[in-house]
C-alpha positions in Angstrom: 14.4 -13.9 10.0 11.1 -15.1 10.9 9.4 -12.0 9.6 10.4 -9.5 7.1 9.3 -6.0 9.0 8.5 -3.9 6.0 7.7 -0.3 6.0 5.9 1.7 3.3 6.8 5.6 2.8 3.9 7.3 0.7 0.4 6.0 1.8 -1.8 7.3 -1.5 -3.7 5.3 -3.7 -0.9 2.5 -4.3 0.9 2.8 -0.8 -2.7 2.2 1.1 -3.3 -0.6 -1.2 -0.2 -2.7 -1.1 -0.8 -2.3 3.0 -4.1 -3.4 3.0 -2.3 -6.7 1.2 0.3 -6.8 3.6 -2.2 -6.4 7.0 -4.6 -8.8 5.2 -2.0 -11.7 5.5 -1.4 -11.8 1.7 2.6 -12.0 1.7 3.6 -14.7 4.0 6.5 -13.8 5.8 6.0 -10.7 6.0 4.0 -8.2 8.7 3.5 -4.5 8.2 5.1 -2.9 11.0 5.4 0.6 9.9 3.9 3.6 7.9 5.5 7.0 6.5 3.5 10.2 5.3 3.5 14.1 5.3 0.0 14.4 5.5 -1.5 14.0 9.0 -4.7 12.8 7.2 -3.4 10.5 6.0 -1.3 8.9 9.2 -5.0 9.3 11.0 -6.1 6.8 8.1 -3.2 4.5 9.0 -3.9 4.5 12.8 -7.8 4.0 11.8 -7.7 1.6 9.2 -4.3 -0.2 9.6 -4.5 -0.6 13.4 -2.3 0.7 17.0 0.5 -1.4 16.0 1.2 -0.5 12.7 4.0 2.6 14.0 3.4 5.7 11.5 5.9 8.4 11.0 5.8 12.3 9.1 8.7 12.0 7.6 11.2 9.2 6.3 14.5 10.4 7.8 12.4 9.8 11.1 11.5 6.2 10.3 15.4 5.1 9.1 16.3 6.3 12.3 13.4 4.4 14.4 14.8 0.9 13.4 12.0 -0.8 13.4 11.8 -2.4 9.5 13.7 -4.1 7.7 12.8 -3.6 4.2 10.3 -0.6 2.5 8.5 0.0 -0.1 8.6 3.4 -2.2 5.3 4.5 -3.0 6.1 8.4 -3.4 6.2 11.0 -6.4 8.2 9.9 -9.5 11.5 12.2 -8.9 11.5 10.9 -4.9 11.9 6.8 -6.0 16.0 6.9 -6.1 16.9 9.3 -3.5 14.5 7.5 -0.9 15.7 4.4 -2.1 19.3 5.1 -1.8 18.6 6.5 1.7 16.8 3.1 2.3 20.3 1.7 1.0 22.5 3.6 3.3 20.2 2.5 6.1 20.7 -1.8 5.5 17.3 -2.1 4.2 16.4 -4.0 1.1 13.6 -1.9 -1.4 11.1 -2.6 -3.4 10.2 0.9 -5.3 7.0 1.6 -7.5 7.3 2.1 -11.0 8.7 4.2 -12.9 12.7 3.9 -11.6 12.8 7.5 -11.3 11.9 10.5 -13.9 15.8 10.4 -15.7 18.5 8.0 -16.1 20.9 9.5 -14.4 19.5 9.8 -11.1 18.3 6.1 -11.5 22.0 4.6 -12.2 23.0 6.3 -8.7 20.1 4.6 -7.4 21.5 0.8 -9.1 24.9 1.7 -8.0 24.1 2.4 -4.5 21.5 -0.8 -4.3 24.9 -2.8 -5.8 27.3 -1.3 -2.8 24.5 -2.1 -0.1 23.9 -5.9 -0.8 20.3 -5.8 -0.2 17.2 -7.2 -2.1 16.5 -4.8 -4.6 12.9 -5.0 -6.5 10.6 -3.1 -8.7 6.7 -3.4 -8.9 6.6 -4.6 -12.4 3.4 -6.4 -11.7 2.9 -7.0 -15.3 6.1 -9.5 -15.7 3.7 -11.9 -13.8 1.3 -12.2 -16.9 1.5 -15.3 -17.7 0.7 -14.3 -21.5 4.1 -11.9 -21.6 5.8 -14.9 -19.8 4.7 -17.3 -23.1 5.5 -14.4 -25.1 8.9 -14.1 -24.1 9.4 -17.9 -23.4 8.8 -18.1 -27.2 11.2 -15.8 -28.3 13.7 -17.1 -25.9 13.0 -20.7 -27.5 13.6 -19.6 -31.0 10.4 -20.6 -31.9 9.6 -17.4 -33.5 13.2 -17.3 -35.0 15.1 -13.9 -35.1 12.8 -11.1 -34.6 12.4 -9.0 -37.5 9.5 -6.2 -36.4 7.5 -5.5 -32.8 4.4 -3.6 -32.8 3.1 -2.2 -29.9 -0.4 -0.3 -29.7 -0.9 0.7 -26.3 -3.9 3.3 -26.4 -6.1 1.9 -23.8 -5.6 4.9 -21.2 -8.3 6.8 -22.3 -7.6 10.0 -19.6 -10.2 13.0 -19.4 -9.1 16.4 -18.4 -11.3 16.2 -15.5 -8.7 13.2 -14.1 -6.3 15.8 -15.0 -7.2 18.9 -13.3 -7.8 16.2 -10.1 -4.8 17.6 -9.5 -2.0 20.5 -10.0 0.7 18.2 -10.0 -0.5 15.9 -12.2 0.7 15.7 -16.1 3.4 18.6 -15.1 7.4 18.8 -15.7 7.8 19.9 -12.4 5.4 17.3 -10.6 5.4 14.1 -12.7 7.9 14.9 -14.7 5.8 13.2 -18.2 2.7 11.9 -19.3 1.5 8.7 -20.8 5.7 7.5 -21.1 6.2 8.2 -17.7 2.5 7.5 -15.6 0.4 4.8 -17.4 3.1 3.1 -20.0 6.1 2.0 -18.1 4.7 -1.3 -17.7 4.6 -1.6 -21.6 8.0 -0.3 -22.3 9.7 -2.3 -19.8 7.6 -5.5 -20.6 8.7 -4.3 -24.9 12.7 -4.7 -23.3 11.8 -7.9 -21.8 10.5 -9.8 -24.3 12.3 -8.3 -27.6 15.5 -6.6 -26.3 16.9 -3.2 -26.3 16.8 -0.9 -29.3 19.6 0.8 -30.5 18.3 3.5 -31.7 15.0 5.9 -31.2 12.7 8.2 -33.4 9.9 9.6 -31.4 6.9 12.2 -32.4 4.8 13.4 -29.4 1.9 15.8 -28.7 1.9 17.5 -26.2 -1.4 18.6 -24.3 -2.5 17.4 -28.3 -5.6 16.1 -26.7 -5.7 17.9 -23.5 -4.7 21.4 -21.6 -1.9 19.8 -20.1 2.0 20.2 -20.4 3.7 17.1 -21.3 3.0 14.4 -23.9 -0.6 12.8 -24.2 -0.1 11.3 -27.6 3.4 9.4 -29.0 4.3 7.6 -31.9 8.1 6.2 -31.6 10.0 3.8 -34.1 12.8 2.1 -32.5 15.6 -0.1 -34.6 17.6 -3.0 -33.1 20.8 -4.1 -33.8 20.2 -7.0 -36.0 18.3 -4.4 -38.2 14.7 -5.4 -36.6 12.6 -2.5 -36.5 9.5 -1.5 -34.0 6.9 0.7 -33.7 5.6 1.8 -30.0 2.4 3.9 -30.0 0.6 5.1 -26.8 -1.7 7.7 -25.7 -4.5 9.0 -23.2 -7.1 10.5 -25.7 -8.4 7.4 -27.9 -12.0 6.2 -26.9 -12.3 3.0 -27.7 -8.2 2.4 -27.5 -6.7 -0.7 -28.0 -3.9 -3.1 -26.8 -2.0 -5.3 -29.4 1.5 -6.6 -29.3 2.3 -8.5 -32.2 6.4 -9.6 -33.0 7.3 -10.8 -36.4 10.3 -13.3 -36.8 11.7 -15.5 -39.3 9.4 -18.4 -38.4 5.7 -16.4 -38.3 4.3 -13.8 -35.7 2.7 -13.7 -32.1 -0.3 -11.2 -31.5 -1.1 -10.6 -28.3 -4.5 -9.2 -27.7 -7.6 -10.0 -26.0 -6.5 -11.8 -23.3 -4.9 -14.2 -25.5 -1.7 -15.3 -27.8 -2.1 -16.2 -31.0 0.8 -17.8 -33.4 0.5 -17.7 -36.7 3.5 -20.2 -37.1 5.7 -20.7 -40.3 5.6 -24.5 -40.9 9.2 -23.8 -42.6 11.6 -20.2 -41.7 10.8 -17.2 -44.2 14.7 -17.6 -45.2 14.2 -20.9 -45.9 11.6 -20.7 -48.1 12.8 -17.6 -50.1 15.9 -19.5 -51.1 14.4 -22.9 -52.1 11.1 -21.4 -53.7 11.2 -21.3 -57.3 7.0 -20.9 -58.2 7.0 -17.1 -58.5 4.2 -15.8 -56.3 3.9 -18.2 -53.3 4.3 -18.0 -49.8 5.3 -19.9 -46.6 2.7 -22.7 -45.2 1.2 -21.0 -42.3 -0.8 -22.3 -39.0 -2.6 -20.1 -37.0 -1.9 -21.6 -33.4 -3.7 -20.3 -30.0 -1.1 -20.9 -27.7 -2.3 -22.2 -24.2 -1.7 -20.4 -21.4 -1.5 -21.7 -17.9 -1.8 -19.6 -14.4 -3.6 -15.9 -13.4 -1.8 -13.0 -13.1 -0.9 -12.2 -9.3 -0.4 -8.3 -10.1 1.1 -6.2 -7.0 0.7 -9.2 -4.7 3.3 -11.5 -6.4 6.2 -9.2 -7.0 5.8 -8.6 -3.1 5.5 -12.2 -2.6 8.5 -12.5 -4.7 10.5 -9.8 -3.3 9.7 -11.1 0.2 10.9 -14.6 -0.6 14.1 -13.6 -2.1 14.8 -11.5 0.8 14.2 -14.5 2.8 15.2 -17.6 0.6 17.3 -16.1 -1.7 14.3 -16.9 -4.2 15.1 -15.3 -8.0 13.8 -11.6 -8.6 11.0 -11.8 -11.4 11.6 -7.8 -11.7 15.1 -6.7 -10.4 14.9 -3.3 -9.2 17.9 -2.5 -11.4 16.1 -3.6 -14.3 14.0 -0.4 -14.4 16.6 1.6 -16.1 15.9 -0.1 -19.1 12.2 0.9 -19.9 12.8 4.5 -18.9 16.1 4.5 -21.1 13.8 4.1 -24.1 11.2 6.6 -22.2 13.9 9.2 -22.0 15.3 8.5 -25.9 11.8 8.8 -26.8 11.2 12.5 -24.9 14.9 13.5 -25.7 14.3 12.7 -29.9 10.9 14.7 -29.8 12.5 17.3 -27.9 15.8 17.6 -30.7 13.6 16.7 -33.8 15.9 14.0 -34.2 17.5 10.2 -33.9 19.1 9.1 -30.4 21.2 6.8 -30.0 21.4 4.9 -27.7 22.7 4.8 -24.7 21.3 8.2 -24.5 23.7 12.0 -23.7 22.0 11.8 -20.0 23.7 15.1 -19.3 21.6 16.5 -22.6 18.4 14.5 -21.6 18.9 16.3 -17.8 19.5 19.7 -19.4 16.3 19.9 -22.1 14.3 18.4 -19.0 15.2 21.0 -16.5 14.3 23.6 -18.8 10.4 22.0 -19.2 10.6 22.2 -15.3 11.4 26.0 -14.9 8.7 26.7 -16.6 6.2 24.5 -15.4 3.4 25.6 -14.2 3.5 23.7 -10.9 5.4 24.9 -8.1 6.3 22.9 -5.7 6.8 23.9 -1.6 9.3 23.3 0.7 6.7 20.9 2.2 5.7 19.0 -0.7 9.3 18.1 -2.7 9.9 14.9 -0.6 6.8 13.5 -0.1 4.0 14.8 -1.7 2.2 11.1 -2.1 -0.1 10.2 -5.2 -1.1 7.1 -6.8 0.8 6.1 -9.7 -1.6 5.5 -12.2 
């Protein structure tokens, strides 16, 4: 195809912006050629800002029907991403769908299986996987540079939130409406870019606070330790209510550690393995020779802009998929051991009882305090950070 028509459903903060990319000529190849929204405000924006020819529609059934795309973007509530996207699916239309995946496993593996019946492009904005710093990170790993991972540390804090953002709105940092906090609105990036570099745990402990720092429902404040099946350990820590917070990943493996923090990787590289050295040491105290290494980096980070780019060329090159759409089952698998093991007071294994996960969260919604309307369950649009 000479163009990809793409459409976006959900025109808040993150739908209006990724337009704005697309009508400013950012993604080559493809051309904006439609807009979906509940609120009429909203769709006077899009015929203001975005122009006459950009078609705009109230509701998404209505723009499946129209014909006029041929591939859309998600840009909606948390819980809408996988039913819109398998509607998307059962329309021909390849997807690219904002993070998170969805709000619960379950509903997310319907929305892989129907994306693997359908054929089509399938993508998820994972801008983050297009920092070139996590890229060296996990090209190290992947090398064996760092030997066999032993520990990952993750301090994730910097998402200092105040209550007025939360009041901003009633949906916000609700069961019913988000469906989480910090896990689920500002940290998916992290725990999918965590499963990227280091692998899947096997196994979760989590400790949260909920509305510990604010008068809100769900977590603010988590602490999780995560073990892996070569007997590596981690530690994932996030939350909204540290001023100054702080960002560090650091891995150990056999042959040193990688921090990265500050914009910048640091290797603090084992001139022989930690094994080695144990067994052929015979001094007493001592320790491995170490050199601390800053490793370069090369490129920028193109953020929203190159996963579309990305997306757009694999739709119409067959181009690889930086971030696979099926892919985002993986972060909020560890999301939802994380929730599920604060929630039991106990370890999950994984992969997690989605059935008990689906249960424990349904009963956080029933008594939620926000309610939503008949009007405001499909497409009650928000920006996603």
């Amino acid at each position: 195809m000479e163009k990809v028509r793409v459409g976006i459903i959900g025109i808040g903060n993150m739908g209006s912006a990724h337009a704005r990319n697309l009508i400013a000529g950012k993604v080559p190849g493809a051309e904006l050629a439609a807009v979906c929204d509940l609120r009429p405000e909203r769709l006077d924006w899009a015929k203001e800002v975005l122009g006459e020819e950009v078609q705009r529609f109230a509701a998404p059934e209505e723009l499946f029907r129209a014909k006029v795309i041929d591939a859309v973007m998600i840009c909606t509530q948390h819980y809408d991403h996988p039913p819109l996207a398998i509607q998307a699916f059962d329309n021909g239309l390849h997807v690219l769908t904002e993070k998170p995946a969805g709000v619960y496993t379950k509903q997310v593996r319907e929305m892989n299986e129907a994306a693997a019946k359908s054929g089509k492009v399938f993508c998820i904005m994972y801008n983050q996987r297009t920092n070139p710093l996590y890229q060296k990170a996990k090209e190290l790993i992947a090398s064996g540079e760092l030997g066999e991972i032993r520990r990952t540390n993750w301090i994730i804090t910097s998402w200092y939130r105040s209550q007025s953002y939360y009041d901003s709105g009633g949906w916000r940092a609700t069961w019913s409406g988000e469906g989480g906090g910090v896990l689920l609105n500002q940290s998916p990036h992290q725990l999918d870019l965590w499963q990227w570099i280091c692998g899947m745990p096997v196994r979760v402990r989590a400790f949260m606070g909920f509305g510990k720092m604010h008068d809100i429902e769900v977590e603010d404040d988590v602490t999780a330790y995560v073990e892996y099946a070569n007997g590596a350990t981690g530690v994932f820590i996030t939350a909204t209510g540290d001023a100054p917070g702080t960002n560090r990943l650091e891995i150990t493996g056999d042959r040193g550690k990688i921090v990265v923090e500050d914009g910048k990787i640091v290797f603090h590289r084992l001139r022989v393995s930690e094994r080695q050295f144990n067994r052929e040491f015979k001094g007493g105290f001592g320790e491995p020779e170490c050199w601390k290494c800053e490793i370069p980096v090369y490129g920028h980070q193109t953020d929203h802009v190159g996963i579309m780019n990305n997306w757009i060329e694999a739709i119409t090159r067959g181009t690889p998929l930086l971030a696979p759409g099926e892919e985002g089952i993986l972060g909020l698998t560890i999301s939802n051991a994380m929730h599920l093991s604060a929630w039991t007071d106990d370890w999950v294994e994984l992969p997690i009882d989605e059935d008990l996960f689906y249960e424990k969260l349904q009963e956080r919604i029933k008594a939620s305090t926000y309610k939503k309307n008949a009007k405001d369950v499909t497409l009650d649009v928000r920006g996603t950070y």
